[in-house]
KEKE-3310 file (N, C-alpha, C; in steps of 0.2 Angstrom, whole numbers, plus 5000, padded with zeros to 4 digits):
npx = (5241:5237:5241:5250:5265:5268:5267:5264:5252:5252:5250:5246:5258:5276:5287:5293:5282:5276:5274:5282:5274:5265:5251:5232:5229:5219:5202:5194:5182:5168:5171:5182:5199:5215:5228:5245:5258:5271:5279:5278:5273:5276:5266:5261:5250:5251:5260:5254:5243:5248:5255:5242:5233:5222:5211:5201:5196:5202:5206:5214:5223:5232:5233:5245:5246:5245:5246:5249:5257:5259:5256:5239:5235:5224:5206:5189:5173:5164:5173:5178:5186:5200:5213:5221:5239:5239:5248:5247:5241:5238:5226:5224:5211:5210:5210:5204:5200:5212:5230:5243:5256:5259:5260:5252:5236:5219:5208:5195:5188:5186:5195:5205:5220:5228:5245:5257:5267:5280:5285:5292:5289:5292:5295:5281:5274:5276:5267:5252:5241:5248:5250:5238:5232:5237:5230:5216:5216:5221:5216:5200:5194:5200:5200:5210:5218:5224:5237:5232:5238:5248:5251:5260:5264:5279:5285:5296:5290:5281:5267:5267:5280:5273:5263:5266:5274:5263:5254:5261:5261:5249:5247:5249:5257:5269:5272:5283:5285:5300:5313:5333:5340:5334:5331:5336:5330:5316:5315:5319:5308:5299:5295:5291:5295:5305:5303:5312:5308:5314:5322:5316:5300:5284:5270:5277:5285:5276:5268:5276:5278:5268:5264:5255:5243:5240:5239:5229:5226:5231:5239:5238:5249:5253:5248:5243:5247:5247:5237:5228:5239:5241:5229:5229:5236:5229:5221:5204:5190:5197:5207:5208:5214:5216:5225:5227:5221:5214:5223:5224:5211:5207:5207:5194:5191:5196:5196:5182:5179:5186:5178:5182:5183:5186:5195:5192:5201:5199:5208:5198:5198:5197:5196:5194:5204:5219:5220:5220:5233:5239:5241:5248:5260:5263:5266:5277:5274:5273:5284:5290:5295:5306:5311:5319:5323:5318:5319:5302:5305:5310:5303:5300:5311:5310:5297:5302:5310:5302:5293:5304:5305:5310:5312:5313:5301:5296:5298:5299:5296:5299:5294:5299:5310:5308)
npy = (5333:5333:5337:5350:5362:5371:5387:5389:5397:5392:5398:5414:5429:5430:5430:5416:5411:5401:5388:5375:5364:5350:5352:5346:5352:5364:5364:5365:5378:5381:5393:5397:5399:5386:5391:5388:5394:5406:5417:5427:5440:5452:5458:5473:5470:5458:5453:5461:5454:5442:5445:5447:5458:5456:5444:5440:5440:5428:5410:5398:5382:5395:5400:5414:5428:5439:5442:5437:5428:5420:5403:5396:5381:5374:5375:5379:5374:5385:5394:5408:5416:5411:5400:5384:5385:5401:5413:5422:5436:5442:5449:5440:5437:5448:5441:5429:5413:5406:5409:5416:5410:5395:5383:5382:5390:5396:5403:5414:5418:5430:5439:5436:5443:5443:5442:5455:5456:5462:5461:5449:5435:5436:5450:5454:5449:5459:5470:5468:5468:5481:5490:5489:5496:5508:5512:5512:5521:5535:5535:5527:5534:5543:5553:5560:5573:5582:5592:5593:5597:5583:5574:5560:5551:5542:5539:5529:5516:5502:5503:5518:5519:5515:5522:5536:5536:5533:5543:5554:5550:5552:5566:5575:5583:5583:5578:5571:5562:5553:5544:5552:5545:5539:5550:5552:5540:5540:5552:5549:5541:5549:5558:5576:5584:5582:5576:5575:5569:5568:5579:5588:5597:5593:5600:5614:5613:5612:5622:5634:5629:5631:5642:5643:5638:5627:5606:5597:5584:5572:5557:5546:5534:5529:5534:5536:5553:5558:5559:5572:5582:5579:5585:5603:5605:5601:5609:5619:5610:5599:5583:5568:5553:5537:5525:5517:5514:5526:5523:5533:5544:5557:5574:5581:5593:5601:5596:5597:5613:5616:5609:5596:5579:5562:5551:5531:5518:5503:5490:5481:5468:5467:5461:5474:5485:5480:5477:5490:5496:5486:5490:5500:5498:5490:5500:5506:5518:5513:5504:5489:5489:5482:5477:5467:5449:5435:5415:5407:5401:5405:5414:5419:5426:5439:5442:5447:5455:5465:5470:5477:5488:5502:5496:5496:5498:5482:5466:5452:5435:5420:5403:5395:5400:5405)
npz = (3872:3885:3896:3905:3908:3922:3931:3946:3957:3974:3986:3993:3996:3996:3980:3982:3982:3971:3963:3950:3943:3934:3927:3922:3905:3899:3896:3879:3872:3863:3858:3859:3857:3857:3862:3861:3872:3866:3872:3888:3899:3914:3925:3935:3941:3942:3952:3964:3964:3968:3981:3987:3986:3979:3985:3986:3975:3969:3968:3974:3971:3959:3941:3937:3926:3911:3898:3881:3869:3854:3847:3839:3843:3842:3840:3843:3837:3833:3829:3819:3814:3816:3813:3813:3819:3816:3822:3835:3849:3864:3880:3893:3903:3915:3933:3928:3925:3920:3919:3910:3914:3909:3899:3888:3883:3886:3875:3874:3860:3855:3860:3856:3844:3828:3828:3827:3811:3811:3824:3834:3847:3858:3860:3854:3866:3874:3874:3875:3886:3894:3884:3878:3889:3889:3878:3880:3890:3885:3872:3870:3883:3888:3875:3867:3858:3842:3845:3857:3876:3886:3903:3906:3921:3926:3915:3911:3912:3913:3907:3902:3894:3883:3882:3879:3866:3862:3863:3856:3843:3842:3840:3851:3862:3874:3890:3901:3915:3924:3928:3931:3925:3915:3907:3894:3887:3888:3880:3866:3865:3863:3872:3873:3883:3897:3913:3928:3940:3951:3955:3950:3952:3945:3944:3947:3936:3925:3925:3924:3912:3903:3903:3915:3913:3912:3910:3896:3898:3908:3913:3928:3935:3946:3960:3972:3983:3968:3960:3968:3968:3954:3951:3951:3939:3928:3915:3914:3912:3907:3909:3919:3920:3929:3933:3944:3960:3976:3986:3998:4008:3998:3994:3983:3977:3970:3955:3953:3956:3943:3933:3928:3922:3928:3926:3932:3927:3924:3913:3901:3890:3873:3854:3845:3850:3852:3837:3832:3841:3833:3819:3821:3826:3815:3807:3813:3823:3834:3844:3853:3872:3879:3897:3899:3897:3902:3907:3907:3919:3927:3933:3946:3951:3942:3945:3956:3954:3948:3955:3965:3957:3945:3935:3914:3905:3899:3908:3902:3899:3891:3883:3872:3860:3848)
capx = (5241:5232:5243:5256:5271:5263:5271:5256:5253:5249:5247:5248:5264:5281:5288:5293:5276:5276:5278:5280:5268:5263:5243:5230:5228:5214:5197:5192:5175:5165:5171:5190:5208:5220:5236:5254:5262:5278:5280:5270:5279:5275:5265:5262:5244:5252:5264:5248:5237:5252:5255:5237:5229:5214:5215:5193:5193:5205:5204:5218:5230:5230:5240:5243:5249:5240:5249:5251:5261:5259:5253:5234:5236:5215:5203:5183:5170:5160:5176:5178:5192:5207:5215:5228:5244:5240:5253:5241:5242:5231:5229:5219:5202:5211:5206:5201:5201:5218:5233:5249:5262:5258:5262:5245:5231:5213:5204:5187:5191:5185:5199:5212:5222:5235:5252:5260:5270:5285:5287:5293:5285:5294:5291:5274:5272:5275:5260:5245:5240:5250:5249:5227:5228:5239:5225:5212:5217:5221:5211:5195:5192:5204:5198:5217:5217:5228:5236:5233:5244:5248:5256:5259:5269:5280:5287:5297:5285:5277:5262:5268:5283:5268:5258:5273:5274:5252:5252:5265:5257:5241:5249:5249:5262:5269:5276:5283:5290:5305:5321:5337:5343:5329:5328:5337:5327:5309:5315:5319:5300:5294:5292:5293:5297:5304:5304:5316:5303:5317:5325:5310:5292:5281:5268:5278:5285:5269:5265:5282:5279:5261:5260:5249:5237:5243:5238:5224:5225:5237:5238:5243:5251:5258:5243:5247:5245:5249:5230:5227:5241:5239:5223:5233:5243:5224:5216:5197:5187:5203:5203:5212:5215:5219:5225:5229:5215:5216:5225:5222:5206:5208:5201:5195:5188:5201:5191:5173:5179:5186:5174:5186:5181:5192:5191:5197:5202:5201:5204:5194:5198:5193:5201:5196:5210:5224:5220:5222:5240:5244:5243:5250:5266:5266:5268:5284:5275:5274:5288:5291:5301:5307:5316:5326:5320:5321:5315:5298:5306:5313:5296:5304:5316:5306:5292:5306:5314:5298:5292:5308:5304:5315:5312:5313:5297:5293:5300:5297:5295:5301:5295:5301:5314:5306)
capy = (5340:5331:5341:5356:5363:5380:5391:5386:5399:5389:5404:5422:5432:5433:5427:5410:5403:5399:5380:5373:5358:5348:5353:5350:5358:5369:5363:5370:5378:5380:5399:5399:5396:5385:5392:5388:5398:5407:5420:5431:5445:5451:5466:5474:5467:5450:5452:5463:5448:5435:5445:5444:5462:5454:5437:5440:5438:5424:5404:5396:5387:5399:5401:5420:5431:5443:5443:5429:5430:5412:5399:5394:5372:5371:5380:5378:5374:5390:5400:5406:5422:5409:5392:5382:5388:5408:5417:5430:5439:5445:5446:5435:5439:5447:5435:5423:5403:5402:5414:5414:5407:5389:5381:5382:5394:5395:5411:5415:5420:5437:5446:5438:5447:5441:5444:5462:5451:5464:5458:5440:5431:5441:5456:5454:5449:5465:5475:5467:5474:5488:5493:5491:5499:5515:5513:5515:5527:5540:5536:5526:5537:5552:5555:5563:5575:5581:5597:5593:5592:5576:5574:5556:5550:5536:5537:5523:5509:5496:5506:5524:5522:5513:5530:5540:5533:5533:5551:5558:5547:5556:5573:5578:5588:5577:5579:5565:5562:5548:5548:5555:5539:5536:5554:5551:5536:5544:5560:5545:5537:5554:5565:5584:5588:5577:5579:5572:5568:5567:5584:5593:5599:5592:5605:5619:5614:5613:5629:5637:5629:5631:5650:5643:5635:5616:5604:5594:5577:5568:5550:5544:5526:5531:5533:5543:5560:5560:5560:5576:5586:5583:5591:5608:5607:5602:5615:5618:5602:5594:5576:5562:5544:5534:5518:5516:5514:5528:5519:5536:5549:5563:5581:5582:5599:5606:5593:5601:5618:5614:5606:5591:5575:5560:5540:5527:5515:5495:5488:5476:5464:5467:5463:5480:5489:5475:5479:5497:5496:5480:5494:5509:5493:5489:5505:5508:5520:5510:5500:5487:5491:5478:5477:5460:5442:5426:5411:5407:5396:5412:5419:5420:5433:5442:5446:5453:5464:5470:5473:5482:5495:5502:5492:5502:5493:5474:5460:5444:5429:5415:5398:5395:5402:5408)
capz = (3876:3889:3903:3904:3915:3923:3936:3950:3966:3981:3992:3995:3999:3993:3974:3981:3984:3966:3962:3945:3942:3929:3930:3916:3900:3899:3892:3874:3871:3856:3855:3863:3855:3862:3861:3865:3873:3867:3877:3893:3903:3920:3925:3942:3943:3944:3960:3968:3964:3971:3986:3989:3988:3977:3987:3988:3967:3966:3971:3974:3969:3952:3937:3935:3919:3907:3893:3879:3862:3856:3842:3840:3841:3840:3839:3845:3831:3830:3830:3813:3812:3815:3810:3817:3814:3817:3827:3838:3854:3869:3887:3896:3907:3921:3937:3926:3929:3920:3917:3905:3917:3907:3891:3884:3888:3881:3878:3869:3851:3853:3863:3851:3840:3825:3831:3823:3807:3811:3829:3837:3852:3864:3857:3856:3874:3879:3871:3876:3896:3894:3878:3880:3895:3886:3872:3884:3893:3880:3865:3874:3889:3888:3870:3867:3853:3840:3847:3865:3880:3891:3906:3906:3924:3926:3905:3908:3915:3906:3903:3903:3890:3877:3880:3876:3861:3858:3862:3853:3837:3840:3838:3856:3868:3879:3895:3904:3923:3925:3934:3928:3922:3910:3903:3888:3885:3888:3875:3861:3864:3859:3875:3870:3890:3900:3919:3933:3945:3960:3957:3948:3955:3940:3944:3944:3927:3920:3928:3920:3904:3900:3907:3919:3910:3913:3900:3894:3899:3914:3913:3933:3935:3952:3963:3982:3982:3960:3959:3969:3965:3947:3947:3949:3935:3923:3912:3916:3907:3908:3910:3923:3919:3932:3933:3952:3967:3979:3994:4005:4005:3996:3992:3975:3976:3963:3951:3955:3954:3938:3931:3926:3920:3931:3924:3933:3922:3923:3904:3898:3885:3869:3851:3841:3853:3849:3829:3832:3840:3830:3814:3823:3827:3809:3804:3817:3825:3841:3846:3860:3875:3884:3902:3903:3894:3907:3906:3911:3924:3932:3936:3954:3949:3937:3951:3962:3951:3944:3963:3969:3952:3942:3926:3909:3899:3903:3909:3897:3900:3885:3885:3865:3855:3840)
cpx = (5237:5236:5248:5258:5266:5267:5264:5256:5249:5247:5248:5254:5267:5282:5288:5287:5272:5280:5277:5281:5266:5254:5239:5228:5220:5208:5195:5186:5173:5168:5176:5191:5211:5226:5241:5256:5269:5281:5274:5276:5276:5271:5263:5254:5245:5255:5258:5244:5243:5253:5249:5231:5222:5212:5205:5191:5198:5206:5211:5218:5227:5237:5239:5245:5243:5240:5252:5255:5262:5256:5245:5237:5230:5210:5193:5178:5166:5166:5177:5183:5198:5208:5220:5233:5246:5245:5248:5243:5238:5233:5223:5215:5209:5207:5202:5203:5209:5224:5238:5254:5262:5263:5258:5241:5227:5210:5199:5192:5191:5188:5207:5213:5227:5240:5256:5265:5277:5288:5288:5290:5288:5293:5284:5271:5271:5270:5254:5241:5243:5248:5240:5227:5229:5231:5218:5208:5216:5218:5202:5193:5196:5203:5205:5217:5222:5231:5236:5241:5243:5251:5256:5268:5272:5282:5290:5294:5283:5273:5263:5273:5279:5265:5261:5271:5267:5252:5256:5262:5250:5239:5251:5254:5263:5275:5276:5289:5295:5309:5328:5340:5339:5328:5330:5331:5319:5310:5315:5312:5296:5294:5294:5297:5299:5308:5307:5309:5306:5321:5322:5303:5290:5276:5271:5283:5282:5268:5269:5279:5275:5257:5254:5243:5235:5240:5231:5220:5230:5234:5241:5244:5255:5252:5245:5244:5248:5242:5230:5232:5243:5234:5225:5233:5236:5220:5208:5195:5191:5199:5208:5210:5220:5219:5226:5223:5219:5217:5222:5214:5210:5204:5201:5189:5190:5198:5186:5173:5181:5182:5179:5181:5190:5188:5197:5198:5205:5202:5203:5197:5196:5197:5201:5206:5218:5226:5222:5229:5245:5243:5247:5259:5270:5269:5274:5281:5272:5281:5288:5295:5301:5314:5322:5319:5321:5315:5307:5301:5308:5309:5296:5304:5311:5298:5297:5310:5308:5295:5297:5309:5309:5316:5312:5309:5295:5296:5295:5298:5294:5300:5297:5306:5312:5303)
cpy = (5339:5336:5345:5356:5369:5381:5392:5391:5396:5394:5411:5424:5432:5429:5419:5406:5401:5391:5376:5365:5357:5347:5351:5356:5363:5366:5369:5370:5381:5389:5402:5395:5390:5385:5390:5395:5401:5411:5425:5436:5448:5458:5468:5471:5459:5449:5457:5457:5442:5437:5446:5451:5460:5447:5436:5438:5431:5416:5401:5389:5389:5400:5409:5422:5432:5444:5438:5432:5421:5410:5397:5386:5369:5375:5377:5377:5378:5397:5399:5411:5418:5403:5392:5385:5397:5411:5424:5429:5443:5447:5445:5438:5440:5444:5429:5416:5402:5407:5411:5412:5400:5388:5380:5387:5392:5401:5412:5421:5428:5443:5442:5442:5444:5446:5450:5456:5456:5464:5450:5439:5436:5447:5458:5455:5455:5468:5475:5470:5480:5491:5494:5496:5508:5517:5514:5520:5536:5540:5534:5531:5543:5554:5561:5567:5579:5589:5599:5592:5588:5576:5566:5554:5541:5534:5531:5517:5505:5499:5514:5524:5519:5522:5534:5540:5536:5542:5552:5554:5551:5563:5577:5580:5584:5577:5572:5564:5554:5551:5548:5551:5537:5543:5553:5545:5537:5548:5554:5541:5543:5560:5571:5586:5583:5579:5575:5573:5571:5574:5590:5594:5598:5599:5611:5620:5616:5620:5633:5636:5630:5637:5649:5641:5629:5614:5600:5589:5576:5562:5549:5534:5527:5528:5537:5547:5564:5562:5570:5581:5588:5586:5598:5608:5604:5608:5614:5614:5601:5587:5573:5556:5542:5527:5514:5518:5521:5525:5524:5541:5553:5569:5580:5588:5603:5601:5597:5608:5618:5611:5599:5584:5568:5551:5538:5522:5506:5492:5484:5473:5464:5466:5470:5485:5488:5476:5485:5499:5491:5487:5500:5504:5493:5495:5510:5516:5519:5505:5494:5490:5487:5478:5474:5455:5436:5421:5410:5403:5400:5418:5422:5426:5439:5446:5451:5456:5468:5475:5478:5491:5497:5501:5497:5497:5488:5471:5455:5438:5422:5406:5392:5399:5406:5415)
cpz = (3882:3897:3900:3910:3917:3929:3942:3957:3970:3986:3993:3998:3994:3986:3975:3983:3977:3964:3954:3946:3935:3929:3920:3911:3901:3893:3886:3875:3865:3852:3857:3857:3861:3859:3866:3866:3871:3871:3882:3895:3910:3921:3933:3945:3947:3950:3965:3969:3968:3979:3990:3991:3985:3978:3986:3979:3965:3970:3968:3974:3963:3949:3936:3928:3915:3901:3887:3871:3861:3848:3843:3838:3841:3842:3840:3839:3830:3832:3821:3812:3815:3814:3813:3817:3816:3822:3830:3846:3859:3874:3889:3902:3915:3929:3934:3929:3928:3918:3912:3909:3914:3900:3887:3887:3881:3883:3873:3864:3851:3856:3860:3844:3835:3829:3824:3819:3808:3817:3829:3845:3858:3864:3858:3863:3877:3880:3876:3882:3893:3889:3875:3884:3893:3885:3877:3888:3890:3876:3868:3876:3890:3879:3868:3858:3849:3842:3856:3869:3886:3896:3907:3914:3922:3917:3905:3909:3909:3902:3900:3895:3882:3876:3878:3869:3855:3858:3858:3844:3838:3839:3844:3859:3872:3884:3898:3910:3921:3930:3930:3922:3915:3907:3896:3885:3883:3883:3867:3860:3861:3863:3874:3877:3895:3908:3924:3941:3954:3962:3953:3950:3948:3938:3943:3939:3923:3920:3923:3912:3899:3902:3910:3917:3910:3906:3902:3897:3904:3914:3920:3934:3941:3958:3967:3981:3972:3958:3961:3968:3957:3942:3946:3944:3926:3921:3914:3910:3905:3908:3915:3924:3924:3933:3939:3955:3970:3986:3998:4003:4004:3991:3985:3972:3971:3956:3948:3951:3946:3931:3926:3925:3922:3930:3929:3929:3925:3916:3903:3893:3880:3862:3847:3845:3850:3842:3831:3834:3836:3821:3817:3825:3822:3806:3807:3819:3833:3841:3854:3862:3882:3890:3900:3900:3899:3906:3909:3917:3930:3935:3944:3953:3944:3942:3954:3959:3948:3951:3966:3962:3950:3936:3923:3905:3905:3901:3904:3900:3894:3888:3879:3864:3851:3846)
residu = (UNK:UNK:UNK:UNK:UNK:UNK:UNK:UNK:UNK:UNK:UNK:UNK:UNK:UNK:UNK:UNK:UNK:UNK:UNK:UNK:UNK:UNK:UNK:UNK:UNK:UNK:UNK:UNK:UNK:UNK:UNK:UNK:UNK:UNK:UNK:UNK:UNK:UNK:UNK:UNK:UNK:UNK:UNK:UNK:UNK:UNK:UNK:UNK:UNK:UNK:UNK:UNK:UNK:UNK:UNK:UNK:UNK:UNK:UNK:UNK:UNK:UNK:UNK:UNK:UNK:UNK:UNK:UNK:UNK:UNK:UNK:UNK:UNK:UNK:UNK:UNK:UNK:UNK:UNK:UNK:UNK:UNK:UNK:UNK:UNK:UNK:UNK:UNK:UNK:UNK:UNK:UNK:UNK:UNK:UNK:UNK:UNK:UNK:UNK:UNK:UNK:UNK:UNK:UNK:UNK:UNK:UNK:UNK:UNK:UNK:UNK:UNK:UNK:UNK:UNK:UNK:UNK:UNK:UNK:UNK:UNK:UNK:UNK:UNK:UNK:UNK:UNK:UNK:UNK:UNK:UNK:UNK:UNK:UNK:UNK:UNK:UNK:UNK:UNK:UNK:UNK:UNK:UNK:UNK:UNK:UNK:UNK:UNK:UNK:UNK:UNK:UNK:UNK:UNK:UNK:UNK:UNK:UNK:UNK:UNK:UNK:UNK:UNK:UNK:UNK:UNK:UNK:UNK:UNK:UNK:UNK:UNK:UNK:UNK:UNK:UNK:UNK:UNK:UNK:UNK:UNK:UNK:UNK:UNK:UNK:UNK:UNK:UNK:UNK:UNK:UNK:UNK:UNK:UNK:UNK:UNK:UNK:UNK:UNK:UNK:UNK:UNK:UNK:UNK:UNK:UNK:UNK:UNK:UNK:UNK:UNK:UNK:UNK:UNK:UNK:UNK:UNK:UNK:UNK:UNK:UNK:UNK:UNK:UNK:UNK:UNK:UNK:UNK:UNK:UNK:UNK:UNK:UNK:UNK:UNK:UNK:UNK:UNK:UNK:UNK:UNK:UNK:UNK:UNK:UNK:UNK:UNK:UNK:UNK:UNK:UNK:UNK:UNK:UNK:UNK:UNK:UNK:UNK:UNK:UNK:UNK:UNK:UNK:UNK:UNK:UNK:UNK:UNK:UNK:UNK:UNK:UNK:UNK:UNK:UNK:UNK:UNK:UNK:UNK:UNK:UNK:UNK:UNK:UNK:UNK:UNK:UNK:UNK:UNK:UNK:UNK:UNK:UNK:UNK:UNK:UNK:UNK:UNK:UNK:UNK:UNK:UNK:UNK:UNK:UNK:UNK:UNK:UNK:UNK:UNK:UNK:UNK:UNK:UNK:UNK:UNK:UNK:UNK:UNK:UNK:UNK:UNK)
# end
């Protein structure tokens, strides 16, 4: 395992500056895994990071991907929660030295997770970013409680239709924006309200449905003006979890006077999270929800449908069978 295939970017822009290369393996350290890779999946951070908005954290050429679902094939001598053989699932130190586009990756012991025993390698893939960043969002940092209400945008997204899911398991009320085409979809993940973004005003649903009171919690994965017009439609000491920079300024006086409480959310790596949804998986009250499967070889095509939007869940990426 002296070398691996990898999907290699050579340089900032559009999907085809992806070259695959036979590059080496990945050095072990006394307190990383080295896994095979079976499967990885695509997230929006990875074609932000390829077409070169975070070009100032990243040294090229790079291998990107966040997300691994794989075998451990060795293991470092002061690691001691896994042995050869284990089937576990993570995702990898965003901007780190090495991504999941490979056939091997190495990652310090401590933000792996065994793999949920009622998913398979494609399945898994999906979770790990997304399925963190939900848990993050809501449970971490939006402290989401049983009785609340959510407005979570974007239901069908990678991250969005996991949180569907996490709220509605946490007891919560749960409004959720999509487009017509995904309403039935978004209503079977759990949403109790689910809003047609392109032919309904989300605020003055809320406003409708909540006698003016709006709700609890809004989770935004949008970014633009979703930020500042979903402070409206927050109850006073509300909360807003953002996952999206703000590209433009904007007023955030309806915060202030509210006295709201507004995270932006970058997630960290950590494995408690991974156990937390890998029991909430086991117990079927998470599910994957996966776009389209291709092969890793088709990393191409897989940026550029993830980029033109529209997906339902996450694209996968299979570099194995099983």
């Amino acid at each position: 395992m002296e070398s691996m295939k990898a999907a290699v970017l050579t340089a900032f822009g559009d999907a085809e500056k992806f070259e695959f290369q036979t590059v080496p393996t990945p050095t072990l350290k006394a307190n990383q895994v080295l896994v095979r890779v079976c499967a990885t999946s695509i997230n929006p951070i990875d074609y932000q990071t390829r077409r070169g908005d975070y070009k100032e954290l990243v040294r090229l050429p790079a291998i990107l991907g966040v997300d691994v679902s794989g075998v451990i094939e060795a293991i470092g001598e002061a690691v001691i929660d896994f042995k050869v053989g284990d089937n576990v699932y993570y995702s990898p130190q965003v901007f780190g030295e090495f991504g999941s586009y490979a056939q091997y990756h190495v990652a310090d012991a401590a933000i792996v997770a065994l793999k949920p025993v009622n998913l398979s390698h494609i399945e898994a893939a999906s979770f790990p970013l997304a399925g963190g960043t939900a848990w993050d969002c809501l449970v971490t940092r939006g402290n989401l409680q049983v009785g609340e209400t959510v407005l979570i945008h974007a239901g069908s997204g990678g991250v969005g239709s996991i949180a569907v899911q996490l709220a509605k398991a946490t007891g919560a009320y749960v409004f959720a924006t999509c487009s017509s085409r995904n309403r039935d979809f978004v209503t079977e993940l759990g949403a109790d309200r689910v809003i047609d973004y392109k032919n309904e005003d989300y605020v003055e649903v809320i406003r409708q449905e909540t006698n003016g009171l709006g709700v609890d919690l809004v989770l935004d994965t949008i970014g633009g003006e979703t930020i500042q017009r979903s402070l409206e439609i927050i109850r006073p000491f509300g909360r807003l979890i953002s996952i999206v920079d703000i590209a433009i300024p904007q007023s955030l006086l309806e915060a202030w006077s509210k006295n709201l409480t507004i995270h932006f959310v970058f997630s960290p790596q950590y494995r408690a999270k991974l156990e937390a949804l890998t029991k909430l998986i086991e117990r079927h009250q998470l599910r994957p929800v996966i776009d389209s499967v291709l092969s890793w070889d088709q990393v191409v095509l897989a940026h550029q449908r993830l980029e033109q939007g529209g997906t339902r869940g996450k694209i996968v990426l299979k570099f194995t069978e099983n």
